[in-house]
N, C-alpha and C positions, 0 to 999 in steps of 0.2 A: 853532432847529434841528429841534426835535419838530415846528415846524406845516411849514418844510418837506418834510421826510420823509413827514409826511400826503398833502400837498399829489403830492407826486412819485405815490405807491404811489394817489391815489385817479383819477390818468393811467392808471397802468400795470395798475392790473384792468382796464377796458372794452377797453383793447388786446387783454392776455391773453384776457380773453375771445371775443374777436372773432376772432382767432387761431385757440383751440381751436375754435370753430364752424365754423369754415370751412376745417380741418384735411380733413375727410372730404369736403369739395368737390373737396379738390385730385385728378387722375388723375396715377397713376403711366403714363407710358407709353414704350414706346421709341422712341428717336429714329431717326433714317435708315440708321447704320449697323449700331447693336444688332436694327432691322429683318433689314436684309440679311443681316448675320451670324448670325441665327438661320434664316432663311429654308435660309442653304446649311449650316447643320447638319443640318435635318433635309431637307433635299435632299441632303447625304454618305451616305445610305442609299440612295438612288436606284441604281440598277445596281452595286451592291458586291459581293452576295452574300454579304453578311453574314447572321448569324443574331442574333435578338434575344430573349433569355428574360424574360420579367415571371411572376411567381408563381408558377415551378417550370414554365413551359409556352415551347416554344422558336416562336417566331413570324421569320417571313420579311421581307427588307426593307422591303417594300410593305406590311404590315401595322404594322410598326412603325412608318414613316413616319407613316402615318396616323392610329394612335394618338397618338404624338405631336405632331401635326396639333392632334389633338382635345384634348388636356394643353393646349396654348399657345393653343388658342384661348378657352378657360375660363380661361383664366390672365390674357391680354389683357382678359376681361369684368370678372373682376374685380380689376382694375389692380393682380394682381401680381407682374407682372413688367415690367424695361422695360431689362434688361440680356444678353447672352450669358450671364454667370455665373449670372445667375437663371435664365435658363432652364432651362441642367443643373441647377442645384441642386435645382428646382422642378420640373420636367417631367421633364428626360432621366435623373433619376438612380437613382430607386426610383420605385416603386408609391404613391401617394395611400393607397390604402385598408390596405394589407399592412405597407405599413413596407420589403420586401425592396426589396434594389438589384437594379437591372434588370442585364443580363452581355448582352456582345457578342462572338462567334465571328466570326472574318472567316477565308477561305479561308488557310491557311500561315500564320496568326496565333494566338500564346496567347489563349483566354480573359480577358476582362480584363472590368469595371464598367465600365459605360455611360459615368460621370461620370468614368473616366480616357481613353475613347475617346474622349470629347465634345470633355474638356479637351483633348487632344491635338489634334483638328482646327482647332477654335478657335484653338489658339496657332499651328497651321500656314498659318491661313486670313488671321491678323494680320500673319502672317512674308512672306508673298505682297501684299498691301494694304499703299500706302505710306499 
């Protein structure tokens, strides 16, 4: 029974190993609709006339876009993200450097966190897409 047990476990390192090596080969990336579905998040700022604050400073749609343009395209480089959800959680939802959550003003609209605006469109954007 011991020399099977051997026998098994001296298989299943160079597996293991091989594995772990080739862990960090593997890319996260998004598939076709986690694409698209990110693409029209940050295109839902596009002609809204919202307002977007990051770090206590109120920035405009077209600025924000862009910004978070530049979040997901560093995010894409280093593979991490490859879903909607990560994207907010990751990009749309606070500051990288600060830690603060980002806040979205929309015309006749409360104040609310980026990452419940986000989420919000997202679920509306899946509710629309069969």
């Amino acid at each position: 029974m011991l020399d099977c047990l051997e026998t098994m476990m001296a298989y299943r390192t160079p597996l293991f190993l091989a594995a772990l090596l080739a862990a960090p080969l593997a890319h996260a990336a998004p598939g076709p609709q986690a694409q698209r579905e990110i693409a029209q998040l940050i295109g839902s700022l596009d002609g809204s006339q919202c307002r977007f604050q990051r770090n206590g400073s109120w920035h405009d749609a077209a600025e924000a876009r862009a910004h978070l343009q530049r979040k997901y395209d560093y995010l894409l480089k280093k593979d991490k993200v490859d879903s909607a959800e990560q994207f907010i959680e990751r990009a749309a939802s606070q500051s990288s450097m600060s830690g603060k959550a980002y806040r979205i003003q929309c015309p006749g609209q409360a104040e609310q966190t980026a990452a419940a605006w986000f989420g919000a469109r997202l679920q509306a954007l899946r509710q629309r897409t069969p």
